[in-house]
N, C-alpha and C positions, 0 to 999 in steps of 0.2 A: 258905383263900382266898389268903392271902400266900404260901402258898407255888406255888399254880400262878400266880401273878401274875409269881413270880420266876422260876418257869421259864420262862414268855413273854417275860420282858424278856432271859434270858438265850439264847435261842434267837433274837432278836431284833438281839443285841451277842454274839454268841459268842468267844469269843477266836481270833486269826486274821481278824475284820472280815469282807470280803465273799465271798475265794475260801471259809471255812467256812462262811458261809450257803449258798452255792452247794450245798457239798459234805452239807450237812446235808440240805439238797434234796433234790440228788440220794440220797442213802442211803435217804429217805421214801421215794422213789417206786419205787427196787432193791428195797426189804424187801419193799413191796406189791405188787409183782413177787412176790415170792419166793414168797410170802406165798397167792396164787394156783395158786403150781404146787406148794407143799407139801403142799397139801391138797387137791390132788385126786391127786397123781400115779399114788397106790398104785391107787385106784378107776376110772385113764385106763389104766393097765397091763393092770387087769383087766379090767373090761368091755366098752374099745374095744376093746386090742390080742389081749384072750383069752388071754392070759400065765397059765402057773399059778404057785402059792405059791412052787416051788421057784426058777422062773425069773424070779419078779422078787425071789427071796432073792440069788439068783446076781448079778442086773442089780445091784442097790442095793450090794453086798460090791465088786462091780468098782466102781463108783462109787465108793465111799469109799478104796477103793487107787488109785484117783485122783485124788482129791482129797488123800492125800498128800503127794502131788508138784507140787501146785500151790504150795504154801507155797516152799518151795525153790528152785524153778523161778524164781518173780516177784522173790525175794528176788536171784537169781543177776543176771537181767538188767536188776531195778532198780539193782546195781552198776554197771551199764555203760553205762546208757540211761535219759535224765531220764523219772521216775516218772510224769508229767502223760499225754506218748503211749502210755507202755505201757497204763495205767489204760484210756484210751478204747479202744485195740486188745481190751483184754481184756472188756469188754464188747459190743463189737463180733464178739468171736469167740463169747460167751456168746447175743449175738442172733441168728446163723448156726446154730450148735448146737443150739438150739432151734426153730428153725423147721425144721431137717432133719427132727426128730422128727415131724414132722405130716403128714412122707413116709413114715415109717419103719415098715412093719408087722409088723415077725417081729422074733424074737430076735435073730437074728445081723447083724441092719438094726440093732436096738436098742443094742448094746451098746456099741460107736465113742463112739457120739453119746452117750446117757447120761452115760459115759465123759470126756469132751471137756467136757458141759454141768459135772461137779463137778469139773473142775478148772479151768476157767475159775472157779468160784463159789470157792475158795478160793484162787486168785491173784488174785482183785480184790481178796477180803477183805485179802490181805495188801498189795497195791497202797496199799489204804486208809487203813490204820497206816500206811503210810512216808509217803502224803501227809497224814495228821493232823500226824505230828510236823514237818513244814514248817512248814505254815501254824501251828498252833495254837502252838510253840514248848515254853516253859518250862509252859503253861499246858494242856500235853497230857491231863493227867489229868481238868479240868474238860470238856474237847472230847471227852473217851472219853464221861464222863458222858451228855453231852448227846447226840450220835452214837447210844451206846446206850438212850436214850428215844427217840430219833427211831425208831431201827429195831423197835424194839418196839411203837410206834404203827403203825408201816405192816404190819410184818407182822399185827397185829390187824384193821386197815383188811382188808389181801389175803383172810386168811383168812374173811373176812366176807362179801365179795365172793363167796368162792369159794365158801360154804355156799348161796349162792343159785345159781347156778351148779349144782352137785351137786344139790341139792336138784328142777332140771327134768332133769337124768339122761341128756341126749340127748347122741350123740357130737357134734352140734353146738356143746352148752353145753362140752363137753370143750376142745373146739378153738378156743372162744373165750378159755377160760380162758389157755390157752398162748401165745394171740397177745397176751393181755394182759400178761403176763409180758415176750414176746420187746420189745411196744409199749415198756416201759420200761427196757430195757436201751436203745432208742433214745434216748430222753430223757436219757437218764442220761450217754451219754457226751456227747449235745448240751452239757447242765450242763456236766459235766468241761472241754470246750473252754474254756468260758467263763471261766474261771479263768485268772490270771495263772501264765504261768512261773516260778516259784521260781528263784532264786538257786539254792539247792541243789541243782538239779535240773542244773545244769552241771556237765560234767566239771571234775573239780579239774585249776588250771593249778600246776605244780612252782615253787614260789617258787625265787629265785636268792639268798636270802639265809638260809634256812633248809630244811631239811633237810623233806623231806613224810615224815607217818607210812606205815609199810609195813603194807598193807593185809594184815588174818588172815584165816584160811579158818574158818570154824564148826567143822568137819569134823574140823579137828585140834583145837579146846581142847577137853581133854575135862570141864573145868569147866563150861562152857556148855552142851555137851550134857549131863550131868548135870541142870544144870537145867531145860532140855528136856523129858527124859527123867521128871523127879520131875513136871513139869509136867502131866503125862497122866493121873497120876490127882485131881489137882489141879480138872481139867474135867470130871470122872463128873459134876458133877450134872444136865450138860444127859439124859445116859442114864437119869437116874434118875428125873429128871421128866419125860419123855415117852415111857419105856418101864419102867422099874422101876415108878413108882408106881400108873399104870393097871393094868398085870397081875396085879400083888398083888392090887391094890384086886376085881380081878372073880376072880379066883382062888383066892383063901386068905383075903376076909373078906367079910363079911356086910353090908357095907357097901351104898348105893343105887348105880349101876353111872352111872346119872345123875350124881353126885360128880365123875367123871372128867374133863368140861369146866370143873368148878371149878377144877383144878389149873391149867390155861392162864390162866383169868379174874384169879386169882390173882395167881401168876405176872405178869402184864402190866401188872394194876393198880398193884402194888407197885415194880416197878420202875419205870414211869413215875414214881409219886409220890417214892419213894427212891435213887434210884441218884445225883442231887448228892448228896445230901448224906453217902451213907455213903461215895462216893467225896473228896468234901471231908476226910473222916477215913482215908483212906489214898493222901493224896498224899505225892508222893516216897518216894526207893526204900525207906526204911528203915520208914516207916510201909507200905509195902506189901506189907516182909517180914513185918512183926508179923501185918497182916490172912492172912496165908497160915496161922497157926499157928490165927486165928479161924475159918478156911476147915474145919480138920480136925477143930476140935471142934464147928462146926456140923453136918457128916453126919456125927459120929461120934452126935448126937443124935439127927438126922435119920434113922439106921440105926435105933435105939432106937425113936423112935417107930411107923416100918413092923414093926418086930419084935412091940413089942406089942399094934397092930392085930390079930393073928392071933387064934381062938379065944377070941372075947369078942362080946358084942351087935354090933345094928347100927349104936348110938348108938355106943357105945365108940369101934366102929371108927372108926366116920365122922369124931371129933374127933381121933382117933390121926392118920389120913390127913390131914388137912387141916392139923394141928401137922407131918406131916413134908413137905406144899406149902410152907409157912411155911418151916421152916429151911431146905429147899433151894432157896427162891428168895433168903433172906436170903445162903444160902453164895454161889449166884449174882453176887449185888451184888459181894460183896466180891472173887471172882473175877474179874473181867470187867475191874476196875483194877487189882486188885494184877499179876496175872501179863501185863497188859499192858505196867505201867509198870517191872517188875521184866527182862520181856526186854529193854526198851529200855535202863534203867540199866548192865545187868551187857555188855552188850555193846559193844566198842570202837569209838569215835566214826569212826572213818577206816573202818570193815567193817560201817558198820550193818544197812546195808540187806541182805547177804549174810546176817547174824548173824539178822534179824528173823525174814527167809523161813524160817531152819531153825525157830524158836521157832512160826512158824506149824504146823508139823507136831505139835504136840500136840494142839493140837483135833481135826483130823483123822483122828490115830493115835484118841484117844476114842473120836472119833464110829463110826469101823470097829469096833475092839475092846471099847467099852463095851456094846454091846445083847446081843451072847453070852457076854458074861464077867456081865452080870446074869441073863440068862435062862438060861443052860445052868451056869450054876457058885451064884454069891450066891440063886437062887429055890431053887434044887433040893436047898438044904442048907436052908432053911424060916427061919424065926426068926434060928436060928443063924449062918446066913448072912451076915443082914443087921447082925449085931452085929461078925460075923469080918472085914466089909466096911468098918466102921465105924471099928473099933479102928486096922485096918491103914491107912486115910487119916489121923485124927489121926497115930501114928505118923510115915507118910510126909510132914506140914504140919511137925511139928518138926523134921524133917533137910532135908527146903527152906528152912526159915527160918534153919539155924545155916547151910545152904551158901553164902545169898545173905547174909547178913550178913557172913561171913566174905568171900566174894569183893568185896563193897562196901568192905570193910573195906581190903582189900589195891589196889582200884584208886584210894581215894579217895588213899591213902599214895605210891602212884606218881604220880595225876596228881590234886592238890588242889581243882584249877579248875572241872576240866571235869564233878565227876562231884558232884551236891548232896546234901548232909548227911541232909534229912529229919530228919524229928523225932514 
C-alpha cells in the first residue's frame, strides 16, 4: 500500500512540476493509442485488408526500416529546431498517417503509410527523451521511471479496449479501433502545446566573451557508436518476451498455450510496481553502467531457464517459462534506465540531441532484426540456442560496461563539471 501511495504522490509532483505532468499525460493517453492499434493491427491487415502472411511479413520488415530512421532523423532536426514544435508536428504527422490507412486497401496503398506511421512512432519516441531531459533535468532517471509506468498502464488500458473491440470482429470495430488511436495522437499534441517553451529549446546565442563548444557529429565518434552499436543486443528482451517466449512456449514445451497472456500480465504488473525503485538503484551514469553488466547476467539466466523448459512435464514447463517472464522483465527494468541514462551521459552536452537520435537507433535496429535472429537462428538450434544466445549477451554487458566506464572515465577528466560521478 505505501508503495502505490508513493507512486501517486510522485506522478502527482513529478520532477519538472507542471510541463511533466502534462507530458506524463500525454504519453498515458499515446501508449493507449498505441496500445489499440498493437493489438489489432496483424488481424485489421488480415481480415479487413485480405493481406497474406507473406505480405504483411514484408509490410511490418519495411516498417521497422523505418522506423530506423526515425531516431536519427528527430535527433538531427531537434539540433536545429526547439524540440516542443517538432514533438507536436510529429504527432500530427503520425495522426495523418493513420487516418490514410482507413483509405488504404492494397498493398502498394499500404506500404508509404505503414512506413510514415513507424517512423513518425519512433521520432516522437525520441522527441520525448530530448524533451524529458528539459524539463525533468538532473532528475531524469526518476521521470524515465515514472514515464515508463505511465506508458505501461496505457498500453495495458489500449490493449484492453482493443480485446473488446476484436472480440465483435466487424470491419466496423476495426476502424474504430484506429480512429481511436489517430483520436489521441490529437490529444496528445493539444497536451504537448500546453507546455511551457523551454529555455533549451532556443537556439544557442555565441557568447562574446567566451568561446561556444563546437558542435560533434555522432557519425564520426566511433566510441559512441560503439555504444550504440553494443546497445542492440542490449534491447533483445523486448524480442524475447513478445516473440521468443510465446513460440517456444507452444512449440517445443508442453506447457498450457493459455500461459502465453501471463507473460504480458506479468510483464506490466511488475513494472508498474517496480521500475522506481529498481531505477532509484541505477541512477547516474556509473550506476547504470554496473546495471548493464546485471542486464547480461539476467538473460543470460533468462536463456537458461527457456532452454530447460524443453522435454520435461507440463508443470515443469510451465514454472521454467514463467521464471524466464520474470527475468526478462526484471532484465527489462534495468534496461529501460541504464541505456537511457548511459546515451545521455556519454554524449557531448553542445551535440545532444544529434547524439540521442543516433542512440535511438538501437531499439529500432532490435526491434527489425531481433524477431528472425530468434526465430530463424536462436529456436532452430533448440536448447542450444538459447544458452549460445545467453552466453553471447552476458559477454556482450561486460564489454559495454568497461566501454562506458572507460569513456565516462575520460570525459569526466576533460570536463569535471558537466558530467556526474554516480555511484
Amino acid at each position: 500500500m505505501r508503495n502505490r501511495h508513493g507512486l501517486i504522490a510522485q506522478l502527482r509532483r513529478p520532477p519538472g512540476g507542471r510541463d511533466a505532468r502534462i507530458m506524463l499525460t500525454a504519453l498515458f493517453l499515446d501508449r493507449t493509442g498505441s496500445g489499440l492499434w498493437a493489438a489489432s493491427a496483424v488481424l485489421y491487415f488480415t481480415f479487413v485488408v485480405h493481406l497474406d502472411s507473406r505480405q504483411i511479413g514484408l509490410l511490418l520488415g519495411v516498417a521497422g526500416l523505418a522506423g530506423i530512421a526515425g531516431s536519427p532523423l528527430a535527433g538531427r532536426l531537434a539540433g536545429r529546431f526547439p524540440v516542443r514544435p517538432l514533438l507536436i508536428g510529429c504527432h500530427l504527422l503520425r495522426l495523418a498517417a493513420l487516418s490514410l490507412l482507413l483509405v488504404s486497401s492494397g498493398f502498394d496503398a499500404l506500404l508509404p503509410v505503414v512506413a510514415v506511421i513507424s517512423l513518425g512512432d519512433r521520432a516522437a519516441k525520441t522527441l520525448e527523451t530530448l524533451f524529458a531531459t528539459q524539463v525533468a533535468g538532473e532528475h531524469r532517471s526518476t521521470y524515465q521511471a515514472l514515464s515508463r509506468t505511465t506508458m505501461n498502464a496505457g498500453m495495458a488500458l489500449g490493449s484492453g479496449i482493443a480485446a473488446l473491440g476484436l472480440a465483435v470482429g466487424t470491419r466496423d470495430a476495426y476502424r474504430v479501433l484506429i480512429l481511436g488511436d489517430a483520436l489521441s495522437f490529437l490529444l496528445v499534441a493539444a497536451l504537448v502545446r500546453r507546455t511551457a517553451p523551454h529555455p533549451a529549446d532556443a537556439p544557442a546565442t555565441p557568447s562574446l566573451h567566451a568561446p561556444t563548444p563546437q558542435a560533434t557529429s555522432p557519425w564520426r565518434d566511433r566510441g559512441y557508436l560503439l555504444f550504440v552499436l553494443l546497445d542492440v543486443p542490449m534491447c533483445l528482451d523486448d524480442s524475447v518476451l513478445n516473440v521468443g517466449l510465446p513460440l517456444w512456449l507452444v512449440t517445443r514445451t508442453t506447457a498450457p498455450h493459455a500461459l502465453v497472456p501471463a507473460f504480458l500480465i506479468l510483464n506490466t504488473v511488475l513494472v508498474v510496481l517496480l521500475q522506481l525503485r529498481v531505477s532509484a538503484r541505477a541512477e547516474g551514469p556509473r550506476r547504470a553502467a554496473h546495471a548493464v553488466l546485471l542486464y547480461g547476467i539476467g538473460t543470460a539466466l533468462c536463456c537458461a531457464a527457456v532452454a530447460a523448459s524443453a522435454g520435461h512435464g507440463a508443470r515443469a514447463a510451465t514454472l521454467a517459462m514463467l521464471g524466464a517472464a520474470l527475468l526478462v522483465t526484471l532484465t527489462e527494468l534495468m534496461r529501460s534506465v541504464s541505456s537511457w541514462e548511459l546515451a545521455f551521459s556519454l554524449a557531448p552536452p553542445q551535440s545532444r540531441a544529434a547524439y540521442l537520435g543516433v542512440a535511438g537507433m538501437s531499439q529500432s535496429i532490435q526491434k527489425s532484426a531481433g524477431p528472425p535472429l530468434l526465430t530463424g537462428v536462436v529456436m532452430a538450434a533448440g536448447p542450444a540456442g538459447w544458452l549460445l544466445l545467453g552466453t553471447a549477451v552476458a559477454g556482450l554487458s561486460l564489454l559495454q560496461r568497461a566501454t562506458c566506464l572507460r569513456r565516462l572515465h575520460a570525459m569526466q577528466t576533460a570536463h569535471p563539471v558537466p558530467v556526474p560521478a554516480g555511484s
